[in-house]
N, CA and C atoms as an extended XYZ file, in Angstrom:
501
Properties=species:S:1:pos:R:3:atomname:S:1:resname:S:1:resid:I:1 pbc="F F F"
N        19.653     -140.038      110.974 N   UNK     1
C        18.475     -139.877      111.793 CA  UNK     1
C        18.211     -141.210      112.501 C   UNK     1
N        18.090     -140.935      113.860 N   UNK     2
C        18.078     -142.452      114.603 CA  UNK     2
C        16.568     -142.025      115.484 C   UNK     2
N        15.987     -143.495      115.308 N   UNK     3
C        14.433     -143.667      115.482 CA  UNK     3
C        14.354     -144.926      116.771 C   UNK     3
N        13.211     -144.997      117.906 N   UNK     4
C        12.865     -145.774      118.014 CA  UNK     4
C        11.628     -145.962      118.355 C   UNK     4
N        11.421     -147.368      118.882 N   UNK     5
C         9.687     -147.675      119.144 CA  UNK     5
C         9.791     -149.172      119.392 C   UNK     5
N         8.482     -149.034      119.877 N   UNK     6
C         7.629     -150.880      119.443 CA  UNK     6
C         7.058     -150.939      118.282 C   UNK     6
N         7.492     -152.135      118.328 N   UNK     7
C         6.744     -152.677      116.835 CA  UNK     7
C         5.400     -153.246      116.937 C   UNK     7
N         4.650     -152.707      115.748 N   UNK     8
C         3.409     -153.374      115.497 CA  UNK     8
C         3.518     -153.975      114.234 C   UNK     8
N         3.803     -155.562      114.390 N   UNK     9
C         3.826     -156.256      113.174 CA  UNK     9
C         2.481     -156.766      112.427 C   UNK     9
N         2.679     -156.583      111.192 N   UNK    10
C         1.412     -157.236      110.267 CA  UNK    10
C         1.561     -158.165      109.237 C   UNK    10
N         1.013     -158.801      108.690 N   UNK    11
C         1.623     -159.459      107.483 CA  UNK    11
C         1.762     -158.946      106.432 C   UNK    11
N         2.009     -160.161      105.641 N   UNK    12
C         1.838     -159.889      104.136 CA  UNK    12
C         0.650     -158.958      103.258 C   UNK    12
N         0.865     -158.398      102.338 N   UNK    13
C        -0.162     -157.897      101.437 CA  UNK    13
C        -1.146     -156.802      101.978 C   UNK    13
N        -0.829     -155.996      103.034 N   UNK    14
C        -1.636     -154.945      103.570 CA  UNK    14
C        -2.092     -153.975      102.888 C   UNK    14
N        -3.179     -154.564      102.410 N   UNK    15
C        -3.319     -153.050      100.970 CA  UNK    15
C        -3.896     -151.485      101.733 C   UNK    15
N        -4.217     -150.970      100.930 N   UNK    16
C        -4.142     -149.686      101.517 CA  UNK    16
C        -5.847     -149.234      102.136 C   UNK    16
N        -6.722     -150.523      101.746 N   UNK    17
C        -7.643     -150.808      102.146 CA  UNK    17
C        -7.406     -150.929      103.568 C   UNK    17
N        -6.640     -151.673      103.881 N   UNK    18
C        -6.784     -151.993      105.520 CA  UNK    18
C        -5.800     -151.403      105.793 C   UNK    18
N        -5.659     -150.340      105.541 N   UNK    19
C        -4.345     -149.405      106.381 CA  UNK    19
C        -5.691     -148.120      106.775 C   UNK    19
N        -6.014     -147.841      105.762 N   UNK    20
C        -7.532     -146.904      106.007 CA  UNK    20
C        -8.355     -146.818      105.463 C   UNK    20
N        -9.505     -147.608      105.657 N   UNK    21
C       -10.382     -148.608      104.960 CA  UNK    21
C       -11.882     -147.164      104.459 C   UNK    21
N       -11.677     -147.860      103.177 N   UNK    22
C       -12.451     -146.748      101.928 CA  UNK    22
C       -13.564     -145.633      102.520 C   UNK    22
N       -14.447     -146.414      103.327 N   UNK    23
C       -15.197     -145.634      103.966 CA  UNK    23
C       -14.788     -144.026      104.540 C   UNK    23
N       -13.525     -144.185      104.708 N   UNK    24
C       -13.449     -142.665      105.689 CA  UNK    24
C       -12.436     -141.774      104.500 C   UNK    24
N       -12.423     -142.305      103.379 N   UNK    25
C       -11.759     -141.472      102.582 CA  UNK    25
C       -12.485     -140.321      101.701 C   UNK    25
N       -13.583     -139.820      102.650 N   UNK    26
C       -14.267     -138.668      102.296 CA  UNK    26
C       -13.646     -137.190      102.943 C   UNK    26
N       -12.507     -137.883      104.032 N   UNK    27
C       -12.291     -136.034      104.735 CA  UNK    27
C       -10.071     -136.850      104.576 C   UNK    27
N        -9.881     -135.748      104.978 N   UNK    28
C        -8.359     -135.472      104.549 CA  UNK    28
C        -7.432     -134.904      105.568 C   UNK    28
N        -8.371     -134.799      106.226 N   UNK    29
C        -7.446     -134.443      107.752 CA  UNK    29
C        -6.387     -135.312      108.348 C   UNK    29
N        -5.440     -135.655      108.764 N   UNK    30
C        -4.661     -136.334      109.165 CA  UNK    30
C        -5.304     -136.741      110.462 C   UNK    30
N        -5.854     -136.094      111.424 N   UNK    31
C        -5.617     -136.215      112.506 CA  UNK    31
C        -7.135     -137.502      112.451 C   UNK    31
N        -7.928     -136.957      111.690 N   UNK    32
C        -9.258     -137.690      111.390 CA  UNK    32
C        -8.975     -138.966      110.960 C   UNK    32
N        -8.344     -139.050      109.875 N   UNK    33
C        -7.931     -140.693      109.504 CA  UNK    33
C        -6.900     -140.680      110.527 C   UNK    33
N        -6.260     -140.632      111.132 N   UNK    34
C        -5.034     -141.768      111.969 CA  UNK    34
C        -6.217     -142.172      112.854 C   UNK    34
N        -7.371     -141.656      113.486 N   UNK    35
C        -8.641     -142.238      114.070 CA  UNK    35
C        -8.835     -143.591      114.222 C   UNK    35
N        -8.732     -144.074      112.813 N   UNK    36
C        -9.017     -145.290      111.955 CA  UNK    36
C        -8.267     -146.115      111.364 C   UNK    36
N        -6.907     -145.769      111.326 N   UNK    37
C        -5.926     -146.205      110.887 CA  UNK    37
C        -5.552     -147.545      111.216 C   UNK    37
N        -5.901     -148.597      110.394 N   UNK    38
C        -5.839     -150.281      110.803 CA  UNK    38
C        -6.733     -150.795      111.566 C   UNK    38
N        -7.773     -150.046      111.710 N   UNK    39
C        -9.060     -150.366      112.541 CA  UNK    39
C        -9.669     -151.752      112.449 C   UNK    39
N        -9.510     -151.929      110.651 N   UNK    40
C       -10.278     -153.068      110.881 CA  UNK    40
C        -9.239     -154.441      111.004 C   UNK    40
N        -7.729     -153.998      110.784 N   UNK    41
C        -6.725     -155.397      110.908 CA  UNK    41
C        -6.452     -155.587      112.611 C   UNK    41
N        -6.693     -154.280      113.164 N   UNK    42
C        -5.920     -154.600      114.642 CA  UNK    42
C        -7.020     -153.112      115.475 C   UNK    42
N        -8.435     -153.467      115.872 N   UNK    43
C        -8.873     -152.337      116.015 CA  UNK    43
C        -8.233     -152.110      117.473 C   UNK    43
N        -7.339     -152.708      118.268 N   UNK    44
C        -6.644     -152.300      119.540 CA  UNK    44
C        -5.254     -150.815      118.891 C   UNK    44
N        -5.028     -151.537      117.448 N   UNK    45
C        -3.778     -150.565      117.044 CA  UNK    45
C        -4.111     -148.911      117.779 C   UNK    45
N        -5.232     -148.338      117.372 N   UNK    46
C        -5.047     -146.480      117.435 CA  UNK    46
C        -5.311     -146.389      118.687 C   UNK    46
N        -5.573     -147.050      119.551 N   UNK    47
C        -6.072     -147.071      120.914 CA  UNK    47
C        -4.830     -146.784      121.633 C   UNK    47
N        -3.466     -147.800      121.498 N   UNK    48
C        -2.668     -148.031      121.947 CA  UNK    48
C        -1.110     -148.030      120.951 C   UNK    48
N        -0.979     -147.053      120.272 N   UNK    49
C        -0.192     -146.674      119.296 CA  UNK    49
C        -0.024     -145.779      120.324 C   UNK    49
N         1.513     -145.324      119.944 N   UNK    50
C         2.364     -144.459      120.602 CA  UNK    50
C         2.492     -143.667      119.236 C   UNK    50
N         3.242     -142.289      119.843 N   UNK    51
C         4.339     -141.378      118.902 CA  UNK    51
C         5.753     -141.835      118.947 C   UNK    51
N         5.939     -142.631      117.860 N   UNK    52
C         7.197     -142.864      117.342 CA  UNK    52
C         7.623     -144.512      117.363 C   UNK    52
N         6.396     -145.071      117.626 N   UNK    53
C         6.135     -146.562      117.361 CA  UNK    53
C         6.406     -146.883      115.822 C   UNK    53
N         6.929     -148.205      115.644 N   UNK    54
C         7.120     -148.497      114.182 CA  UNK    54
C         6.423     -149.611      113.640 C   UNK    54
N         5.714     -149.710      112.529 N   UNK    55
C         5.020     -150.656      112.189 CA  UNK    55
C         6.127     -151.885      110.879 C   UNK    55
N         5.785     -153.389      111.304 N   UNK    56
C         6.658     -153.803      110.373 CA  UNK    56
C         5.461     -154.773      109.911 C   UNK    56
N         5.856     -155.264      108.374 N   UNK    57
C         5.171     -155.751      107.960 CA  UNK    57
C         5.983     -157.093      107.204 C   UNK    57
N         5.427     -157.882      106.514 N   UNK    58
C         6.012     -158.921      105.671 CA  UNK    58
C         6.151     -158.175      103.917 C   UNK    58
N         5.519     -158.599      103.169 N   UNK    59
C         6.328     -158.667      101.621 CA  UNK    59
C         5.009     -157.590      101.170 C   UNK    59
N         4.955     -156.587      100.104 N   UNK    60
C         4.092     -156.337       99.650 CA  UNK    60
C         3.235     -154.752      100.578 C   UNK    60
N         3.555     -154.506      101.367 N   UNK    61
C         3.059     -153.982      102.410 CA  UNK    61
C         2.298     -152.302      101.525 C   UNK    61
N         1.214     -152.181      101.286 N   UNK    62
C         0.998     -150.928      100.949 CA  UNK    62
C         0.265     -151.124       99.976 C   UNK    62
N        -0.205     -152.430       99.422 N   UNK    63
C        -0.820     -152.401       97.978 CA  UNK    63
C        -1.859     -152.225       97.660 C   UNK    63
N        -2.632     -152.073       96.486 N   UNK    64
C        -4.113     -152.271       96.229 CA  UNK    64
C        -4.184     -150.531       95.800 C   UNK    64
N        -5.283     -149.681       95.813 N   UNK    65
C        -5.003     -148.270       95.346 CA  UNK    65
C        -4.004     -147.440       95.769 C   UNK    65
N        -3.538     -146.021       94.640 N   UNK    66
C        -2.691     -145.416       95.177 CA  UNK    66
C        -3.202     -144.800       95.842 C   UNK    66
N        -3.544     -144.279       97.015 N   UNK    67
C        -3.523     -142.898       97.932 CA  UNK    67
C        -2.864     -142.446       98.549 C   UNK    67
N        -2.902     -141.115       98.409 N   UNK    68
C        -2.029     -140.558      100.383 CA  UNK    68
C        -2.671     -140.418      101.370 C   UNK    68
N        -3.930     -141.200      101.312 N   UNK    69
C        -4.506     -141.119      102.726 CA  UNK    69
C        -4.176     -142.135      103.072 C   UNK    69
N        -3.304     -143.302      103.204 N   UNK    70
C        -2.879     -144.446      103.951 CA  UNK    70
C        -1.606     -144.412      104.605 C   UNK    70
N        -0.427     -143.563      104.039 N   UNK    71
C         0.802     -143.314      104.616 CA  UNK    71
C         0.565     -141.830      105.564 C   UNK    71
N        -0.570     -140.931      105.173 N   UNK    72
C        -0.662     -140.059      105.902 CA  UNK    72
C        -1.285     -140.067      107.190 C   UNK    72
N        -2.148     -141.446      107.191 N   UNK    73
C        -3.096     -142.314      108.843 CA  UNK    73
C        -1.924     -142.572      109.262 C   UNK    73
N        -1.280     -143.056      109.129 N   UNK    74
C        -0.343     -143.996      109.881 CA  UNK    74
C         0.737     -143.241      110.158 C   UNK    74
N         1.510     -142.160      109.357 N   UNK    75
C         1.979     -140.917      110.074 CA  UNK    75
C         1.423     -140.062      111.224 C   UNK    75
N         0.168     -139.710      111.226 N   UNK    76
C        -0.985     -139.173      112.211 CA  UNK    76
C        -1.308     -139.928      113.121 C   UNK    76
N        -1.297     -141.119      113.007 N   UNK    77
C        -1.609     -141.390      114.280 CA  UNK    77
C         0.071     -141.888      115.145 C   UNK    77
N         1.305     -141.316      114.594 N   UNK    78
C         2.346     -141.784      115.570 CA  UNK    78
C         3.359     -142.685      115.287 C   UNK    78
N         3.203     -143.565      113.965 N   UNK    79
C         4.044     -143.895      113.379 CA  UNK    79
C         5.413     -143.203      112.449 C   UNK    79
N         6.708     -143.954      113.261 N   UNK    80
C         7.995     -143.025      113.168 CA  UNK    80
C         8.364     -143.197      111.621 C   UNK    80
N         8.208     -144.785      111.298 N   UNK    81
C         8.860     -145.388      110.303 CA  UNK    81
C         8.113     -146.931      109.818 C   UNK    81
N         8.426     -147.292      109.016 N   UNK    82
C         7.614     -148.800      108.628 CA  UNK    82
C         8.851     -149.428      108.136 C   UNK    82
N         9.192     -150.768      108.297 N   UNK    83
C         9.494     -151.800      108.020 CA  UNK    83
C         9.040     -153.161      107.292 C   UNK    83
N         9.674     -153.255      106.202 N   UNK    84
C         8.809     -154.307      105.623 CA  UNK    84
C         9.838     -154.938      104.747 C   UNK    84
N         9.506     -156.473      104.334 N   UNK    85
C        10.234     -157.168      103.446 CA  UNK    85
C        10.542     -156.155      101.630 C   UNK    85
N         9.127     -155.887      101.555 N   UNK    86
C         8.745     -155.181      100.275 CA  UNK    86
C         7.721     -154.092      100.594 C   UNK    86
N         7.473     -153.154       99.102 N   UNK    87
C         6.247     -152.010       99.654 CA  UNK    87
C         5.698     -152.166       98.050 C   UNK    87
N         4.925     -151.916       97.949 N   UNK    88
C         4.060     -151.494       96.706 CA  UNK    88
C         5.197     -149.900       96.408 C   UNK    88
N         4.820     -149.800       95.549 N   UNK    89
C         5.945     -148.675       94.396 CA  UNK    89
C         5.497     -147.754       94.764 C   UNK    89
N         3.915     -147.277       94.709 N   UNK    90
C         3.309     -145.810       94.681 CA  UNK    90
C         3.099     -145.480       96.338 C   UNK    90
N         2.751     -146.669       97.374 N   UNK    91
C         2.854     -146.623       98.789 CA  UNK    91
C         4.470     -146.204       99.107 C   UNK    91
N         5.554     -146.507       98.482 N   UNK    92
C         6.877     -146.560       98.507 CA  UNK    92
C         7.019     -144.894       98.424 C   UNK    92
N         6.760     -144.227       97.375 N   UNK    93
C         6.924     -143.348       96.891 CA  UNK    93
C         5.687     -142.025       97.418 C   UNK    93
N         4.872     -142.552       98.213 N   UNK    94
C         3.867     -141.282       98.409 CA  UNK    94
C         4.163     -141.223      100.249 C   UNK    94
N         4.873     -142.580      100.716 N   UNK    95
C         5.222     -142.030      101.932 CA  UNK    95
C         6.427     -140.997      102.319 C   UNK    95
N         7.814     -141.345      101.269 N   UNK    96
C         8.616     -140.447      101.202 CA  UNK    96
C         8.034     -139.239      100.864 C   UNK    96
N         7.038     -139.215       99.907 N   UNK    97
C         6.582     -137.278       99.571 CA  UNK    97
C         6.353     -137.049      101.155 C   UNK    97
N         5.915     -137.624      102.014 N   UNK    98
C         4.768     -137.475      102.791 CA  UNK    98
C         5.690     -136.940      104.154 C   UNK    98
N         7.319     -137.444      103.704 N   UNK    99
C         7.755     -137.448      105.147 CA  UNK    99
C         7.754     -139.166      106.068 C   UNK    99
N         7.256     -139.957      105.666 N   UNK   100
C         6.952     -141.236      106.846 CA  UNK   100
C         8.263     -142.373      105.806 C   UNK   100
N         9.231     -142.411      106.766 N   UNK   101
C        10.435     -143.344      106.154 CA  UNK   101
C        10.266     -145.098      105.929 C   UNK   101
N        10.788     -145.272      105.139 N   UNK   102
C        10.492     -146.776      104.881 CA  UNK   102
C        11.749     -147.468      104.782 C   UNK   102
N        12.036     -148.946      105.570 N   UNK   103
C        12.804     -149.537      104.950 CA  UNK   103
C        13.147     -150.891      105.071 C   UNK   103
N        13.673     -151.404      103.993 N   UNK   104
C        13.248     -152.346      103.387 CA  UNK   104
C        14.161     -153.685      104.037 C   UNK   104
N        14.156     -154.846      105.008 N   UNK   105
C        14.880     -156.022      105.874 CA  UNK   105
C        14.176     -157.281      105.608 C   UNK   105
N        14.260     -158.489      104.668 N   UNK   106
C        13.352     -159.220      104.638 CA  UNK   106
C        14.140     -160.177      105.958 C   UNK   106
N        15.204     -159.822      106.773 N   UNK   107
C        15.532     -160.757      107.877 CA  UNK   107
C        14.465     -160.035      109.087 C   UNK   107
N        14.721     -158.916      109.005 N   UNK   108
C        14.335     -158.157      110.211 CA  UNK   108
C        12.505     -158.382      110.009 C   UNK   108
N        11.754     -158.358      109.115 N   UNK   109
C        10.479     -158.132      108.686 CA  UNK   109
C        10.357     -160.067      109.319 C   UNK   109
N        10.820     -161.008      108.946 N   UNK   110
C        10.506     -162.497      109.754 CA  UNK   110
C        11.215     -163.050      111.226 C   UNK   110
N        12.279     -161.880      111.597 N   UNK   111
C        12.656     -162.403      112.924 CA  UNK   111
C        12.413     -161.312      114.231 C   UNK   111
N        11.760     -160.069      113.530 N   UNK   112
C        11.296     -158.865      114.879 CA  UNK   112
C        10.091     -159.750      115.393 C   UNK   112
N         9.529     -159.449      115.871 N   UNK   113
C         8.197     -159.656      116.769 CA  UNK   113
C         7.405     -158.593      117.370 C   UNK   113
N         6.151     -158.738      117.609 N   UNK   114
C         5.188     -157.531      117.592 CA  UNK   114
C         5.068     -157.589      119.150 C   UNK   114
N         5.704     -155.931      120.012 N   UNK   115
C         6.041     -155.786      120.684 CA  UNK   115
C         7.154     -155.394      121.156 C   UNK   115
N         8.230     -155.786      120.391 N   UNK   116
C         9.812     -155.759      120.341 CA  UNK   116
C         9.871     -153.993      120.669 C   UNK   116
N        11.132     -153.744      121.313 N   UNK   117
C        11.338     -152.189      120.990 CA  UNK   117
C        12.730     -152.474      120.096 C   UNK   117
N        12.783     -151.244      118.988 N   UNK   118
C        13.766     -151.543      117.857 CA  UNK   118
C        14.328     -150.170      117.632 C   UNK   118
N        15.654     -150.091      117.628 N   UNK   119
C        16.332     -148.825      116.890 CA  UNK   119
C        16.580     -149.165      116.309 C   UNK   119
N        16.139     -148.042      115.129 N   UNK   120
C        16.830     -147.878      113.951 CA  UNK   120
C        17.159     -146.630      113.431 C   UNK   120
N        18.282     -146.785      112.370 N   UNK   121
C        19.531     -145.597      111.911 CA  UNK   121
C        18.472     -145.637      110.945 C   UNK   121
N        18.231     -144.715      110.034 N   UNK   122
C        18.117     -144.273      108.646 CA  UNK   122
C        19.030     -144.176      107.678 C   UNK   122
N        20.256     -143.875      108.568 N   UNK   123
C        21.206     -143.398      107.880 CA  UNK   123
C        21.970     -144.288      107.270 C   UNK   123
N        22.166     -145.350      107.847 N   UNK   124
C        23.153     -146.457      108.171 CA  UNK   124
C        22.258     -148.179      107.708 C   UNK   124
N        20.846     -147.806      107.819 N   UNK   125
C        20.381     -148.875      107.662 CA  UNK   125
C        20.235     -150.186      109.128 C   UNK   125
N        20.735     -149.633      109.527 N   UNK   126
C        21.217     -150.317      110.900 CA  UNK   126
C        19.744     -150.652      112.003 C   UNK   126
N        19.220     -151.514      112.058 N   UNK   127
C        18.124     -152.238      112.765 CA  UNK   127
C        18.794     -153.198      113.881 C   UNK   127
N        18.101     -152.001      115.049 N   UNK   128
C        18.511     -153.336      116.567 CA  UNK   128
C        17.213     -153.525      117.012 C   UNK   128
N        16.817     -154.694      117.170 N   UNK   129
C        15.824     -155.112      118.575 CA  UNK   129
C        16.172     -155.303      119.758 C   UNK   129
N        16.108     -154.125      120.329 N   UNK   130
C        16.537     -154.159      122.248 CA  UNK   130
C        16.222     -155.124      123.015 C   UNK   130
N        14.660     -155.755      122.301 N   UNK   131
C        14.003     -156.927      123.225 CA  UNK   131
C        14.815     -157.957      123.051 C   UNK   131
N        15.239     -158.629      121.486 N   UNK   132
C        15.670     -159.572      121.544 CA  UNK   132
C        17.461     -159.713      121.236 C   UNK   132
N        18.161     -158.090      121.050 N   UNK   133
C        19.436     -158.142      121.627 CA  UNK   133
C        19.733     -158.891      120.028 C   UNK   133
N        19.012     -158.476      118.848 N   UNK   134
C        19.926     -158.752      117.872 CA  UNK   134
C        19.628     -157.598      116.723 C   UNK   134
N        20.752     -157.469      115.549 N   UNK   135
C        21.035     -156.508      114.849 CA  UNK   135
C        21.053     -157.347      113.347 C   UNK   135
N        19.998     -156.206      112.720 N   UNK   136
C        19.793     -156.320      111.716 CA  UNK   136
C        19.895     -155.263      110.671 C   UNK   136
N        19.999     -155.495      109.270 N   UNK   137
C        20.199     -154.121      108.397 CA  UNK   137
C        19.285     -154.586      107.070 C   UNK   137
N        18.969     -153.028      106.413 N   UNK   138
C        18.203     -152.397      105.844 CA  UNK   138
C        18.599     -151.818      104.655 C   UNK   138
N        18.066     -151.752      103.681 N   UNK   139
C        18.473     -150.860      102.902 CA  UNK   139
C        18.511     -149.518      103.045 C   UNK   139
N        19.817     -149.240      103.125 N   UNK   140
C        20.086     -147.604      103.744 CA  UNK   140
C        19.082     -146.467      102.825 C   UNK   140
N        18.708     -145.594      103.446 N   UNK   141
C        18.083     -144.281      102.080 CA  UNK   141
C        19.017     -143.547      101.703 C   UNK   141
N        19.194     -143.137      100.974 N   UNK   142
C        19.961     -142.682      100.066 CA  UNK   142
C        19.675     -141.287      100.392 C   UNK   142
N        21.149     -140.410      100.808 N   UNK   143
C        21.399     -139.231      101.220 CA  UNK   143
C        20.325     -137.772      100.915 C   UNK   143
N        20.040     -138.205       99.504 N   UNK   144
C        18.566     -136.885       99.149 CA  UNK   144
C        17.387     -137.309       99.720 C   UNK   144
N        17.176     -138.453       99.724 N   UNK   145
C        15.835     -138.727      100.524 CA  UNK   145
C        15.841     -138.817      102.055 C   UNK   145
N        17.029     -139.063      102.504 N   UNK   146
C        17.676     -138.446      103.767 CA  UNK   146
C        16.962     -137.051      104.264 C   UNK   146
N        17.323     -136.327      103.448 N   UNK   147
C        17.318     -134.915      103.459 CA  UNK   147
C        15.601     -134.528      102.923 C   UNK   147
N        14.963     -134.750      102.132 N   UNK   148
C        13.595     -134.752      102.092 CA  UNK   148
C        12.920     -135.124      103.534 C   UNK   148
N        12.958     -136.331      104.278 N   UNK   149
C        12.573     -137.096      104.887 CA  UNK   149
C        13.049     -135.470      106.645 C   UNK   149
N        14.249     -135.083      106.957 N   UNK   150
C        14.692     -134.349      107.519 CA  UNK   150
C        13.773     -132.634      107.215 C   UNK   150
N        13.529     -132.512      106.180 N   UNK   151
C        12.584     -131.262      105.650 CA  UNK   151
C        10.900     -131.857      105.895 C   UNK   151
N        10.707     -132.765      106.167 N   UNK   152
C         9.301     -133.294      106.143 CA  UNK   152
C         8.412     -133.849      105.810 C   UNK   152
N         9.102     -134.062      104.100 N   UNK   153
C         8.261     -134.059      102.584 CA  UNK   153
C         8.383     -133.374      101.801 C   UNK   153
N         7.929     -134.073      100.960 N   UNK   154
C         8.419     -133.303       99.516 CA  UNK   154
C         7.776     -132.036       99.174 C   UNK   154
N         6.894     -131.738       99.502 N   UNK   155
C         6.421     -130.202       99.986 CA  UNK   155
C         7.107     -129.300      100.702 C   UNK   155
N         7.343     -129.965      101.727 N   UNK   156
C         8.431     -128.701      102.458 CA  UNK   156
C         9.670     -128.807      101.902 C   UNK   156
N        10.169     -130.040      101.378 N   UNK   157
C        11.448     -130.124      100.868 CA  UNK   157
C        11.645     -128.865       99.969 C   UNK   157
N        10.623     -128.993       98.748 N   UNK   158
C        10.559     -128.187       97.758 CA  UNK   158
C        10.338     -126.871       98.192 C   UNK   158
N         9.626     -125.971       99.410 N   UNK   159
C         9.711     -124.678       99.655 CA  UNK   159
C        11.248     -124.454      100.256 C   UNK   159
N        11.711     -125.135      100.794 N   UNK   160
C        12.835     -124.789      101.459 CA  UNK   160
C        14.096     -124.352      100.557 C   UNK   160
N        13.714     -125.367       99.305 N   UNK   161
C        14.785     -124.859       98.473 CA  UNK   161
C        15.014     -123.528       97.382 C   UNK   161
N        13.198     -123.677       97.877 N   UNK   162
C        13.041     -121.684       96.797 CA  UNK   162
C        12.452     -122.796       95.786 C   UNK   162
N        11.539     -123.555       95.760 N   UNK   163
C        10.898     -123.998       94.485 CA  UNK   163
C         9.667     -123.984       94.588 C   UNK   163
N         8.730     -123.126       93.510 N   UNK   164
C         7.435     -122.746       93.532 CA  UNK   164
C         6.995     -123.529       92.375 C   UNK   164
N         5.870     -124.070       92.600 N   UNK   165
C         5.204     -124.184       91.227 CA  UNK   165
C         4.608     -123.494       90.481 C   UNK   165
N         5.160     -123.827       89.029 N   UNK   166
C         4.804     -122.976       87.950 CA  UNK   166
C         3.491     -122.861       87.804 C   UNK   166
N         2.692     -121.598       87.483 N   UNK   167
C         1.101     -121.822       86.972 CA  UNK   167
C         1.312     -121.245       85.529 C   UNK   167
């Protein structure tokens, strides 16, 4: 699966506070939180976010509570994929349920720049910045999460294959 966009870079330690800050975690709509999504780190971000823009970050990116209302803003409002040195475990793991791909370049996360347009493979791991005409790599995803990520999430993953949950 090959992706591209501009990058919207952030730093270090983006907890999930400032990805979609506590206040609006009363409704669950996607379309409602991507509204707000980084409002208070970059309130130009939802204004001027595209569909299929990629956000990169430094080390840590996702931390502080678990929710899925922070990988699901930032899916909603147009984000293809995230980039980051590191992710918090449960941000790691609730964006793949979610469908929104992650992956992991601590070269690419200190030498992209915010603005850059960047392809990237999923498949391959393979990170280019068009702006600055250099190539970088990623930790590739691994072929089932490939395929989750291609189904939507782990929700659709799981209907597609004929798997219901037990009551």
């Amino acid at each position: 699966m090959k992706l591209e966009g501009r990058i919207w870079k952030f730093g270090a330690d983006i907890d999930t506070d400032a990805i979609i800050p506590a206040r609006y975690l009363n409704q669950s709509d996607p379309k409602e939180l991507a509204k707000h999504a980084m409002e208070d780190e970059r309130p130009e971000f939802i204004k001027e976010v595209k569909k299929g823009d990629i956000l990169l970050a430094e080390k840590n990116f996702g931390c502080g509570s678990s929710r899925e209302h922070a990988p699901l803003a930032l899916k909603a409002a147009g984000i293809s994929c995230i980039i980051a040195k590191s992710f918090a475990r449960i941000f790691f793991r609730n964006s793949f349920n979610l469908g929104l791909p992650l992956l992991e370049s601590p070269e690419a996360s200190e030498a992209i720049k915010d603005g850059d347009r960047v392809r990237v493979d999923l498949s391959t791991g393979e990170l280019f910045d068009l702006t600055q005409r250099k190539k970088f790599s990623a930790t590739p995803i691994p072929p089932f999460m490939q395929e989750l990520l291609q189904d939507g999430g782990l929700i659709p993953h799981l209907r597609k294959k004929g798997l219901k949950k037990k009551r």
